[in-house]
Backbone as XML, in Angstrom:
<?xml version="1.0"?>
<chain id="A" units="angstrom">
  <residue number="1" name="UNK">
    <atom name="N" x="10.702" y="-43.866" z="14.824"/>
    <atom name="CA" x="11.488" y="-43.146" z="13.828"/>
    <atom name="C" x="11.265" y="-41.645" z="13.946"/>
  </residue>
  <residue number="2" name="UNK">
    <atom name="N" x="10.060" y="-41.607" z="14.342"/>
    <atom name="CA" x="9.905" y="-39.709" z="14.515"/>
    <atom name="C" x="9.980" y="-39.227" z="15.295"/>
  </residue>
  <residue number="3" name="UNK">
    <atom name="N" x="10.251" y="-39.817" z="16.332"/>
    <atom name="CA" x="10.893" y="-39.080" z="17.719"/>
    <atom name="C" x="12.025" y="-39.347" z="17.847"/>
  </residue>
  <residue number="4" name="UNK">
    <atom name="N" x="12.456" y="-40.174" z="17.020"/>
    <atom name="CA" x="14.302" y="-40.101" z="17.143"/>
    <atom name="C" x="14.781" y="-38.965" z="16.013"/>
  </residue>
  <residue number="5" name="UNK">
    <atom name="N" x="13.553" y="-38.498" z="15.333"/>
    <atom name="CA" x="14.181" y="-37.415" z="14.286"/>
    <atom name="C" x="13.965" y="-35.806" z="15.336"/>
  </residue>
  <residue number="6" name="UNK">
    <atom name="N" x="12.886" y="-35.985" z="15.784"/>
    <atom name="CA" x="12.679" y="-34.941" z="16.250"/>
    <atom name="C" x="13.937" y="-34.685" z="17.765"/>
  </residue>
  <residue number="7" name="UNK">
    <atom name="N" x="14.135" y="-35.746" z="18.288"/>
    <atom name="CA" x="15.342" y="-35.794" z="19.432"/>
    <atom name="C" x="16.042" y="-35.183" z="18.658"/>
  </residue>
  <residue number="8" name="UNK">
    <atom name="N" x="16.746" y="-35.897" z="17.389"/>
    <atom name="CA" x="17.951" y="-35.505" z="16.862"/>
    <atom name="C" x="18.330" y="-33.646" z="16.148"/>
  </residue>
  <residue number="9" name="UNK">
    <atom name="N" x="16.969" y="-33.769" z="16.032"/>
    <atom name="CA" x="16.780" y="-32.362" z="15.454"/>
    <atom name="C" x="16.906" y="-31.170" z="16.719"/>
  </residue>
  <residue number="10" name="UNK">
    <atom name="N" x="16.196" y="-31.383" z="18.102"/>
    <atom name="CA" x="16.145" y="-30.596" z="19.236"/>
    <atom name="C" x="17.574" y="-30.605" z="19.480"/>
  </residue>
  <residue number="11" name="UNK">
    <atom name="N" x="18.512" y="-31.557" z="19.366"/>
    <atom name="CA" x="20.167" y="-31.778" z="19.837"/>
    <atom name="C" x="20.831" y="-30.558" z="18.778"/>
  </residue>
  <residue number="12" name="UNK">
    <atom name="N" x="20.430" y="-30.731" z="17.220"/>
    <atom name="CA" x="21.082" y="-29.842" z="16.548"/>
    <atom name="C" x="20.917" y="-28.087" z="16.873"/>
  </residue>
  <residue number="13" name="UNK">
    <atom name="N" x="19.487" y="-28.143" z="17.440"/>
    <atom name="CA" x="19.141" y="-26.503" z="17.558"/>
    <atom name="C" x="19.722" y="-26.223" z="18.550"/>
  </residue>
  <residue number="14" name="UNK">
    <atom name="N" x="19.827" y="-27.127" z="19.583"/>
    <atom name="CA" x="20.394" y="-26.956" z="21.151"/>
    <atom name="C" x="22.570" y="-26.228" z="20.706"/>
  </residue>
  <residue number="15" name="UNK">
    <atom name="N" x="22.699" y="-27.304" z="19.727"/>
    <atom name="CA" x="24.186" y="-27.111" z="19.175"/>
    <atom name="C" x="24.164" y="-25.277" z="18.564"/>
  </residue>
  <residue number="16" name="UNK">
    <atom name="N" x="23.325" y="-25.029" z="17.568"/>
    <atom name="CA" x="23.184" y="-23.606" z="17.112"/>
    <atom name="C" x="22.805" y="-22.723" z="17.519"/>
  </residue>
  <residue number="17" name="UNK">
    <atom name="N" x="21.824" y="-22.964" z="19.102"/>
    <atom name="CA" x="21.587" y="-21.864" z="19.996"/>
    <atom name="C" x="23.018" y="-21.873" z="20.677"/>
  </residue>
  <residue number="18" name="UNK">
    <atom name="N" x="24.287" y="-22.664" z="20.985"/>
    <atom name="CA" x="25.299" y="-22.336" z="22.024"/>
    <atom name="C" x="25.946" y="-21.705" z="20.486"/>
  </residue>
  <residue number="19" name="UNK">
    <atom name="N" x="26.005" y="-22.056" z="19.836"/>
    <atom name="CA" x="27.076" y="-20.962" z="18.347"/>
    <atom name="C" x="27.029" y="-19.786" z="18.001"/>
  </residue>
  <residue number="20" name="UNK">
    <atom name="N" x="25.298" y="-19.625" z="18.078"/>
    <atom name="CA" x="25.098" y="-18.196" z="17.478"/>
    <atom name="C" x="24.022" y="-17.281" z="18.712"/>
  </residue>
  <residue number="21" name="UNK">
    <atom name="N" x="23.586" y="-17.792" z="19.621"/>
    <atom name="CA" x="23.175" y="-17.525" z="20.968"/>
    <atom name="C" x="21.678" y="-17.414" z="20.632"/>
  </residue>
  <residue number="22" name="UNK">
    <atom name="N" x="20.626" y="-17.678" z="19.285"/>
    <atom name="CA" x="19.647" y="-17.941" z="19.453"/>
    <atom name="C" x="18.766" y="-18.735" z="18.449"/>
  </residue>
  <residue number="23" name="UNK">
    <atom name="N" x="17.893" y="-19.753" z="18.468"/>
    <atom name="CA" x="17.279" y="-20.667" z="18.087"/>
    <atom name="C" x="17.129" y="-20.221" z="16.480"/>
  </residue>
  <residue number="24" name="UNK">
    <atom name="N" x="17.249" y="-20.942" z="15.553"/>
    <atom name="CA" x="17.134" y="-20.315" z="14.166"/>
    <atom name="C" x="16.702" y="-21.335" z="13.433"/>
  </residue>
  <residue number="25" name="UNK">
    <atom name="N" x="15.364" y="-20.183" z="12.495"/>
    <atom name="CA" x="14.508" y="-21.177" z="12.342"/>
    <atom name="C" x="15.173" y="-22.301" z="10.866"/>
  </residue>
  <residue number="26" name="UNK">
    <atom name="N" x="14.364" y="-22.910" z="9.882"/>
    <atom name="CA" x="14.280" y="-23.429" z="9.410"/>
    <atom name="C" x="15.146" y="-22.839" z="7.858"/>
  </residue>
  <residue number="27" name="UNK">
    <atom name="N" x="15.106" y="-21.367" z="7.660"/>
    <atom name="CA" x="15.055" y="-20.661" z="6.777"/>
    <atom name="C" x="16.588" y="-20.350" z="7.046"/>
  </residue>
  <residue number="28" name="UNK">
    <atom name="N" x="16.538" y="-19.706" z="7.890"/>
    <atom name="CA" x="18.434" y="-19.537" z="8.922"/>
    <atom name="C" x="19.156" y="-20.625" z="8.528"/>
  </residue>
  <residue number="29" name="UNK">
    <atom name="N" x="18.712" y="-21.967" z="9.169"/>
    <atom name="CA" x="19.469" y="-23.390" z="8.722"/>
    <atom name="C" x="19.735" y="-23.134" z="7.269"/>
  </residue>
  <residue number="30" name="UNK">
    <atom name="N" x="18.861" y="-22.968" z="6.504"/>
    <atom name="CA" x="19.360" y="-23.444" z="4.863"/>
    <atom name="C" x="20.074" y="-22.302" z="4.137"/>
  </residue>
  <residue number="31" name="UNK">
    <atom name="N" x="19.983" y="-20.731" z="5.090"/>
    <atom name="CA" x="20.748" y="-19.982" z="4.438"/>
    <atom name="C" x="22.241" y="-20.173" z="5.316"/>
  </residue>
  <residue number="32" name="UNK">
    <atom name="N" x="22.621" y="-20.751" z="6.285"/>
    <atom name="CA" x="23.908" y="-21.158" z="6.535"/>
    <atom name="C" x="24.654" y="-22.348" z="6.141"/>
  </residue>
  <residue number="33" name="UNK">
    <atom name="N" x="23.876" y="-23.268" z="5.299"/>
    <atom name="CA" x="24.682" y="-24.025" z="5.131"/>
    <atom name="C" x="24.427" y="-23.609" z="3.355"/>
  </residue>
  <residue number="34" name="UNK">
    <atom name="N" x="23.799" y="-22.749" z="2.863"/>
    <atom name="CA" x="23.758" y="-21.979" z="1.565"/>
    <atom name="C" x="25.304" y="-21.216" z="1.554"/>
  </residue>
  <residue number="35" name="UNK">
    <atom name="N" x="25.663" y="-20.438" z="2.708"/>
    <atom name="CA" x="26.617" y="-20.100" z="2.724"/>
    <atom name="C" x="27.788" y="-21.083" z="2.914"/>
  </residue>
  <residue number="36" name="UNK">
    <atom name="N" x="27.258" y="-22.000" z="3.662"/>
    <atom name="CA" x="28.904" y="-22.906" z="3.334"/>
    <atom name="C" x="29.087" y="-23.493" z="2.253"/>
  </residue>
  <residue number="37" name="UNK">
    <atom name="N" x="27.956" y="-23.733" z="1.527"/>
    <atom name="CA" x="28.369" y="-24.257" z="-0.014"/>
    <atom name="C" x="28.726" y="-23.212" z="-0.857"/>
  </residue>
  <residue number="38" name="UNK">
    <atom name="N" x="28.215" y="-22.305" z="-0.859"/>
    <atom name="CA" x="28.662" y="-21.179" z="-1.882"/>
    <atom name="C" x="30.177" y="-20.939" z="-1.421"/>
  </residue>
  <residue number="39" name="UNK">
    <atom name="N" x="30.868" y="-20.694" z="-0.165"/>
    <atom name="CA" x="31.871" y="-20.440" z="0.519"/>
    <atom name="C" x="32.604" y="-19.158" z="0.169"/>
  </residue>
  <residue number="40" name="UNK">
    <atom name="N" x="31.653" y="-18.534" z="0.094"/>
    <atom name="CA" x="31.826" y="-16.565" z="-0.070"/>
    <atom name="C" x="31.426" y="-16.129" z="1.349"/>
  </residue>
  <residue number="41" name="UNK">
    <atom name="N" x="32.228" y="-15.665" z="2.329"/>
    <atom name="CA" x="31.303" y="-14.920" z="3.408"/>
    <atom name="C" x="31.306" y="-13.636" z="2.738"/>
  </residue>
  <residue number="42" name="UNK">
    <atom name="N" x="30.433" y="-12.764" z="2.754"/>
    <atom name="CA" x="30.024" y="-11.571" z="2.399"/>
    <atom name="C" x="29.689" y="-10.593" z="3.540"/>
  </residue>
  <residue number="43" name="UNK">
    <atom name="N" x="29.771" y="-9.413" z="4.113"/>
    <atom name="CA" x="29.123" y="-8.958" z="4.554"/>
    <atom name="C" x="27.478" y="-8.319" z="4.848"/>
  </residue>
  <residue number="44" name="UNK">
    <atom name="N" x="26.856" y="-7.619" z="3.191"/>
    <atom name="CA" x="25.780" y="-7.934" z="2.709"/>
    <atom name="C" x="25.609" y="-8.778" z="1.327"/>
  </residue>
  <residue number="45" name="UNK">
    <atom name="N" x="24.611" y="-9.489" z="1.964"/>
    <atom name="CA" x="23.552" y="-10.667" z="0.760"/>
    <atom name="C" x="22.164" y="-9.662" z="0.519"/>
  </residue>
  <residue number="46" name="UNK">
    <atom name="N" x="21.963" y="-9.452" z="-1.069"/>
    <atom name="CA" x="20.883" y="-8.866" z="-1.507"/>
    <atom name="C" x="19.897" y="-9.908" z="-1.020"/>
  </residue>
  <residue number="47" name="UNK">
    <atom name="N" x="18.576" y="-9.387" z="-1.141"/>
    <atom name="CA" x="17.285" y="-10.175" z="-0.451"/>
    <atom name="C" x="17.227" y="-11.579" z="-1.646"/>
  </residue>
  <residue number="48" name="UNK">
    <atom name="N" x="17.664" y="-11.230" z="-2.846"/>
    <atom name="CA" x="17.834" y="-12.617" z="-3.969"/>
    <atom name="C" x="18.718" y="-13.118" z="-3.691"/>
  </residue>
  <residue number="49" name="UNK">
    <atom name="N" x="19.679" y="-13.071" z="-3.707"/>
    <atom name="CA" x="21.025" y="-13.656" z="-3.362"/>
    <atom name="C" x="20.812" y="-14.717" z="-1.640"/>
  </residue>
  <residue number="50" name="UNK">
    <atom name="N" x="19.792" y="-13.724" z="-1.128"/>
    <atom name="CA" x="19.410" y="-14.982" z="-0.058"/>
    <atom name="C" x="18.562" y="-15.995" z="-0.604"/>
  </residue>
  <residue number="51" name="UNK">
    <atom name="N" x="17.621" y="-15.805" z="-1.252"/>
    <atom name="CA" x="16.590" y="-16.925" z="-1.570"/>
    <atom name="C" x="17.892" y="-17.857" z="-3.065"/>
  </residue>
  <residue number="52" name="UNK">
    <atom name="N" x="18.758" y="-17.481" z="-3.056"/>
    <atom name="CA" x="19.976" y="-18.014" z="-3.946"/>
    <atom name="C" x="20.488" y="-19.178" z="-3.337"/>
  </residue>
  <residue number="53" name="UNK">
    <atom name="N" x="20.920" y="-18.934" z="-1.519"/>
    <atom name="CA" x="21.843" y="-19.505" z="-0.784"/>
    <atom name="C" x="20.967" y="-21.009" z="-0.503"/>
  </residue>
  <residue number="54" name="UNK">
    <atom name="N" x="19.644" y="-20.351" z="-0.247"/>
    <atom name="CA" x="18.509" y="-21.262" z="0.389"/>
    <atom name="C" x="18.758" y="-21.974" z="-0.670"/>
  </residue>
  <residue number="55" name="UNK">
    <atom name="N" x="18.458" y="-21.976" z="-1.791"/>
    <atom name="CA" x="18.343" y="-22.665" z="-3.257"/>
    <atom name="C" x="19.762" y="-24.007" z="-3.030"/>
  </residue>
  <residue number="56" name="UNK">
    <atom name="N" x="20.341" y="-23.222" z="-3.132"/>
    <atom name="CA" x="22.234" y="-24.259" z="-3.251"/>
    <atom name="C" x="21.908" y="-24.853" z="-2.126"/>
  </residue>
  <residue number="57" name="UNK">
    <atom name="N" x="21.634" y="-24.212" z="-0.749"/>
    <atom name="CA" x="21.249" y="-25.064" z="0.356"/>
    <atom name="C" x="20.473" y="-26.615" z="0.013"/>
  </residue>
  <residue number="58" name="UNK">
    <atom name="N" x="19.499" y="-26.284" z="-0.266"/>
    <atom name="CA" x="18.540" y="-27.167" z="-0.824"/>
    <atom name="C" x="18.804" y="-28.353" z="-1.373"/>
  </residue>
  <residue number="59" name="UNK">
    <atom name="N" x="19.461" y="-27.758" z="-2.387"/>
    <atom name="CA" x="19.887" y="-28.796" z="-3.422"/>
    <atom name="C" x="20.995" y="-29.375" z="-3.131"/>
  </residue>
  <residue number="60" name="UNK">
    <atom name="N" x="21.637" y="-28.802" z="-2.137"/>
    <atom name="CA" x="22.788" y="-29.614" z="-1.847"/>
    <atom name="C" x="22.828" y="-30.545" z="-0.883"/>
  </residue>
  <residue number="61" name="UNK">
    <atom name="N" x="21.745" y="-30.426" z="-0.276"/>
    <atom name="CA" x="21.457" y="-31.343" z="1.160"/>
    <atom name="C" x="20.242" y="-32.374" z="0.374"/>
  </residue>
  <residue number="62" name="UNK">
    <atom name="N" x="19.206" y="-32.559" z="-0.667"/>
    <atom name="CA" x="19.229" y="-33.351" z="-1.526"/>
    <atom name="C" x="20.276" y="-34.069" z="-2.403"/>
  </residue>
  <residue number="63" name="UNK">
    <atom name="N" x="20.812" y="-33.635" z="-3.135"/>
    <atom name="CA" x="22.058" y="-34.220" z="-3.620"/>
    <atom name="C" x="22.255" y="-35.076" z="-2.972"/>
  </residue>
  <residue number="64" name="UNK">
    <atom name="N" x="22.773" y="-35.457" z="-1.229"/>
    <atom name="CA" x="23.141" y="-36.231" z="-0.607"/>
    <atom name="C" x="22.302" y="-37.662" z="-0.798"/>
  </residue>
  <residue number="65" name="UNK">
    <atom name="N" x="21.295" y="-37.574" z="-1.499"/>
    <atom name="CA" x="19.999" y="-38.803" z="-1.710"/>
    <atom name="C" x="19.850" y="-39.082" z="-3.187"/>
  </residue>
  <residue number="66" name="UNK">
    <atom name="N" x="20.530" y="-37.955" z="-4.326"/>
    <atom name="CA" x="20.943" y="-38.810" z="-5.389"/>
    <atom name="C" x="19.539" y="-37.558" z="-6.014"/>
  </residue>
  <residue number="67" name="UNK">
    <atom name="N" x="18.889" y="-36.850" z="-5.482"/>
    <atom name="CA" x="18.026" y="-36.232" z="-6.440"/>
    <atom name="C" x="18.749" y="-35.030" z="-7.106"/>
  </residue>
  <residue number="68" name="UNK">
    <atom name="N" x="19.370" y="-34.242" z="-6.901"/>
    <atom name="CA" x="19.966" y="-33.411" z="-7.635"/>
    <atom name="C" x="21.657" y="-33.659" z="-7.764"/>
  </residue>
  <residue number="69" name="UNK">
    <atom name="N" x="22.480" y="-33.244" z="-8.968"/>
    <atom name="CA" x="24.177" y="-33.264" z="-8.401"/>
    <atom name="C" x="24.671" y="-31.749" z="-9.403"/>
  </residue>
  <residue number="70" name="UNK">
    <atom name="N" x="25.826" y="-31.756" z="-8.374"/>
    <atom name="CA" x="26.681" y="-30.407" z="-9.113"/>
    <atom name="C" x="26.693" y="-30.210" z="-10.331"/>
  </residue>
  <residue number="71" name="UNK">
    <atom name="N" x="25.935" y="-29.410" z="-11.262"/>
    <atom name="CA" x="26.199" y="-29.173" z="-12.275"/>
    <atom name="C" x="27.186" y="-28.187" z="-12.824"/>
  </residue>
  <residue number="72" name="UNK">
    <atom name="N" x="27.955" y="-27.405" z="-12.505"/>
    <atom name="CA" x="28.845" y="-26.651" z="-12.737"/>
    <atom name="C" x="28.820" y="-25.341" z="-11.336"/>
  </residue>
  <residue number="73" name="UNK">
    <atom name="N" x="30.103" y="-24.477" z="-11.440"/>
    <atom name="CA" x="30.274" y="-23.289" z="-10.402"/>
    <atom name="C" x="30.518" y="-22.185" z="-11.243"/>
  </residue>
  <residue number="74" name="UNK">
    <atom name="N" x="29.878" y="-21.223" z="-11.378"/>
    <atom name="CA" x="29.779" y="-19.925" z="-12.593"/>
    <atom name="C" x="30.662" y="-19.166" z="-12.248"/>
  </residue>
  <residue number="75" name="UNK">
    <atom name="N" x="31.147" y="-18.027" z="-12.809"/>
    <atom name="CA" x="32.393" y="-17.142" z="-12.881"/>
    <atom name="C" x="32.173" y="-16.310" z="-11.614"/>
  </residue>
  <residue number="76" name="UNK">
    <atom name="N" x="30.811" y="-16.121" z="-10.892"/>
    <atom name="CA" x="30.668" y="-15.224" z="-9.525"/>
    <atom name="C" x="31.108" y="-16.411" z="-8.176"/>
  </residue>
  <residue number="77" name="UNK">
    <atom name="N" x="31.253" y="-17.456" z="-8.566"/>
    <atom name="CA" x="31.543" y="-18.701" z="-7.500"/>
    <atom name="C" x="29.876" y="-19.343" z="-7.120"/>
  </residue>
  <residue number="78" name="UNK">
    <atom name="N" x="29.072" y="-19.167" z="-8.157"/>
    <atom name="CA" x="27.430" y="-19.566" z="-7.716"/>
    <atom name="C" x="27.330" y="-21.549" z="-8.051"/>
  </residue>
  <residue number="79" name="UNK">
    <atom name="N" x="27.387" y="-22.174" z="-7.372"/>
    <atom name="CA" x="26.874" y="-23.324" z="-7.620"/>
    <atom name="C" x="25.464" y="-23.429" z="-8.859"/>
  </residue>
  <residue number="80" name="UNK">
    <atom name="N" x="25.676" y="-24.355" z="-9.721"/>
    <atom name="CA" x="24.463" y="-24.905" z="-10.245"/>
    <atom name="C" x="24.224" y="-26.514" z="-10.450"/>
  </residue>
  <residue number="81" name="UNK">
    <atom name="N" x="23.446" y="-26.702" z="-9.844"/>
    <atom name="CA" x="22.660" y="-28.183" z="-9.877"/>
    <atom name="C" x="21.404" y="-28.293" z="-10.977"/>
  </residue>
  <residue number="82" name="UNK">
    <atom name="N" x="21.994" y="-29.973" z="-11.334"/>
    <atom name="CA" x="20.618" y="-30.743" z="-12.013"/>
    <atom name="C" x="20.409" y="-31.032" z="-11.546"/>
  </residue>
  <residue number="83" name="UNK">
    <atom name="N" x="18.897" y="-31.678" z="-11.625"/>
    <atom name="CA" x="18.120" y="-32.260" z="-11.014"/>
    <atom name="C" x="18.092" y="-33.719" z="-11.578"/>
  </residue>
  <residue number="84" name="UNK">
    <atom name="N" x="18.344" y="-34.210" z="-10.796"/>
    <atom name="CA" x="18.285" y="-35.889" z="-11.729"/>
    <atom name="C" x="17.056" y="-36.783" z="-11.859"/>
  </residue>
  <residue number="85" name="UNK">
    <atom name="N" x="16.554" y="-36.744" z="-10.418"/>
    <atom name="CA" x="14.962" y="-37.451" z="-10.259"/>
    <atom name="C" x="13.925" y="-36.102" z="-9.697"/>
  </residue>
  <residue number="86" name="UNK">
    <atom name="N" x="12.663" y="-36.593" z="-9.945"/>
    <atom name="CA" x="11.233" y="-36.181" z="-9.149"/>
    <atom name="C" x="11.615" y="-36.672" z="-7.744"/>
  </residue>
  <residue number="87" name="UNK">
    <atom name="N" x="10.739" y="-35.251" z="-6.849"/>
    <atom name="CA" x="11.042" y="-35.973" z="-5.707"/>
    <atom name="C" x="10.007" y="-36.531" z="-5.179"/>
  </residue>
  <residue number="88" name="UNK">
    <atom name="N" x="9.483" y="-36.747" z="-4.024"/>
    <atom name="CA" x="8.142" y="-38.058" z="-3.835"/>
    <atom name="C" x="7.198" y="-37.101" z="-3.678"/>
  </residue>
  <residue number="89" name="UNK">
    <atom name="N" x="5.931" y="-37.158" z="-3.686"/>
    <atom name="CA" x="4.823" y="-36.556" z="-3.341"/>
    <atom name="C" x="4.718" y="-36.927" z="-1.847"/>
  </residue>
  <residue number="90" name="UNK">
    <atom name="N" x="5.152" y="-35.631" z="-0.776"/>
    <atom name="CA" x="4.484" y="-35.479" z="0.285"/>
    <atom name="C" x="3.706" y="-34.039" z="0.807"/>
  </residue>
  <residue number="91" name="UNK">
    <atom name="N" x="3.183" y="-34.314" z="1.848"/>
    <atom name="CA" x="2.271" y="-33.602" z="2.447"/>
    <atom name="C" x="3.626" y="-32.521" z="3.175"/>
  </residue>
  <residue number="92" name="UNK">
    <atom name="N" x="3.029" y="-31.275" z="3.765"/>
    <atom name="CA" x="4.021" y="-30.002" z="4.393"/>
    <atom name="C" x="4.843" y="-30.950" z="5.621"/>
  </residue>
  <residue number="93" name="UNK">
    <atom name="N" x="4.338" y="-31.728" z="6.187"/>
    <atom name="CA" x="4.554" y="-32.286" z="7.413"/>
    <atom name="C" x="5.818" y="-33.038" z="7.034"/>
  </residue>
  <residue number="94" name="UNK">
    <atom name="N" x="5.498" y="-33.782" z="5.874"/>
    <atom name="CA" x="6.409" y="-35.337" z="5.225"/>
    <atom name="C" x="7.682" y="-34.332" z="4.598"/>
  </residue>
  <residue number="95" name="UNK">
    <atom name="N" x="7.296" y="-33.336" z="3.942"/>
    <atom name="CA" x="8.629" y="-32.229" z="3.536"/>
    <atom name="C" x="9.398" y="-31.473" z="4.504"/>
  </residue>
  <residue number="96" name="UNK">
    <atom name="N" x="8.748" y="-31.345" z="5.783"/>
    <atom name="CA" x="9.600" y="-30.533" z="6.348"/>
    <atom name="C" x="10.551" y="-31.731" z="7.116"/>
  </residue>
  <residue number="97" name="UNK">
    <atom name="N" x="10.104" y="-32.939" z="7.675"/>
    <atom name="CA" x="10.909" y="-33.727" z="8.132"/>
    <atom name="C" x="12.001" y="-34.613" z="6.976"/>
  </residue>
  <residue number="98" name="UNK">
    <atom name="N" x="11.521" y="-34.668" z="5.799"/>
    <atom name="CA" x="12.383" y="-35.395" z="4.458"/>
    <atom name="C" x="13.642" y="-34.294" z="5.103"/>
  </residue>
  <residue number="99" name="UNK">
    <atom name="N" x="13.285" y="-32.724" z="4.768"/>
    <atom name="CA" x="14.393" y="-32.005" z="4.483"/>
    <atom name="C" x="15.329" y="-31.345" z="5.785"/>
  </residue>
  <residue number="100" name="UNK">
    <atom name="N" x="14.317" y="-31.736" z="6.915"/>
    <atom name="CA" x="15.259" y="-32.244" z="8.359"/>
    <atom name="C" x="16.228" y="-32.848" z="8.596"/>
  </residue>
  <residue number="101" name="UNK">
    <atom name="N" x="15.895" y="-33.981" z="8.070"/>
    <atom name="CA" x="16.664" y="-35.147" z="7.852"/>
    <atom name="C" x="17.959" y="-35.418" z="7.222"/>
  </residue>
  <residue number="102" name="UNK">
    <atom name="N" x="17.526" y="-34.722" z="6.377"/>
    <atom name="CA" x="18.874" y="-34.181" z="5.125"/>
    <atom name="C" x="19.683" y="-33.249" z="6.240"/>
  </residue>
  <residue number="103" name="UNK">
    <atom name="N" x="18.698" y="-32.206" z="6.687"/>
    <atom name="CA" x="20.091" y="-30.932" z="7.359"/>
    <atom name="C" x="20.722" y="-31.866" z="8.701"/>
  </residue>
  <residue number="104" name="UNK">
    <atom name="N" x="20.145" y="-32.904" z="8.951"/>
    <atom name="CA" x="20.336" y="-33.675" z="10.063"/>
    <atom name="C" x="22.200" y="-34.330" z="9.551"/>
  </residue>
  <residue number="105" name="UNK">
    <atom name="N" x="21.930" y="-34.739" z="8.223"/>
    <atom name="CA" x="22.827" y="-35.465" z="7.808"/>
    <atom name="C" x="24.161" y="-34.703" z="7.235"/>
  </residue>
  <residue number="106" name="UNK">
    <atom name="N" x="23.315" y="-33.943" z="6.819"/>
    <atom name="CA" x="24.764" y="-33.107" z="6.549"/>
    <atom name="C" x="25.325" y="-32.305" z="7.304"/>
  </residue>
  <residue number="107" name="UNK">
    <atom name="N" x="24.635" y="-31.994" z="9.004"/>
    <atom name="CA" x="25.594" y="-31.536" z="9.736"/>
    <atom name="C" x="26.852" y="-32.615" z="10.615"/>
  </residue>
  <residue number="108" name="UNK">
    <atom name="N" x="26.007" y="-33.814" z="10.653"/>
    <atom name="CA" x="26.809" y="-34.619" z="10.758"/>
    <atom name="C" x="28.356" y="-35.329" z="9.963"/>
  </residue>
  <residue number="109" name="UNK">
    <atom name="N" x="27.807" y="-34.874" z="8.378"/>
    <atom name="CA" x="29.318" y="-35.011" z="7.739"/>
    <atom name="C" x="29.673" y="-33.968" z="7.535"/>
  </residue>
  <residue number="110" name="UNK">
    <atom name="N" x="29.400" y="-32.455" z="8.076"/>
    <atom name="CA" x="30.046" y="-31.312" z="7.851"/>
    <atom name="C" x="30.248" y="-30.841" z="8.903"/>
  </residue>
  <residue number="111" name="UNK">
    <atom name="N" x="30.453" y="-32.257" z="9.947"/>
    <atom name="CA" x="30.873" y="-30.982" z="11.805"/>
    <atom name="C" x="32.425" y="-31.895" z="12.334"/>
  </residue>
</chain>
């Protein structure tokens, strides 16, 4: 199971190094698909407004597992989510692959 995540994951970076011409880390991933949920391209994002995108990122690639859902879109076009459940107690290792997994999945229903 963890080398078919980690295959699957090397295939996706391999896909975003030919898009944007270089490897992007973990933080990059969740502020681009922050931006496709928000669906404002902007030219500049204040340094909050990034840790904003990451946020909607987040929660929106959870959502897909039933822990958070859309709670409303505010008058600037900002997504807000509840949180519906706790999420599991893991270790840095068990979180960074949970939330792999997720960006795994939602590039797959968003390509």
């Amino acid at each position: 199971m963890q080398d078919d995540l980690q295959t699957r994951w090397w295939a996706l970076e391999a896909t975003l190094v030919e898009r944007f011409g270089k490897k992007p880390d973990m933080e990059a991933i969740l502020f681009l698909i922050g931006i496709q949920e928000f669906g404002q391209i902007r030219e500049k994002f204040t340094k909050e407004q990034k840790q904003d995108l990451m946020h909607v990122a987040t929660c929106s690639l959870l959502a897909q597992s039933g822990y958070f859902e859309l709670e409303r879109i505010d008058e600037e076009g900002w997504p807000h989510f509840r949180q519906l459940r706790t999420m599991p107690d893991m270790n840095m290792v068990e979180q960074e692959n949970f939330l792999k997994d997720h960006i795994l999945l939602y590039f797959e229903e968003h390509s």
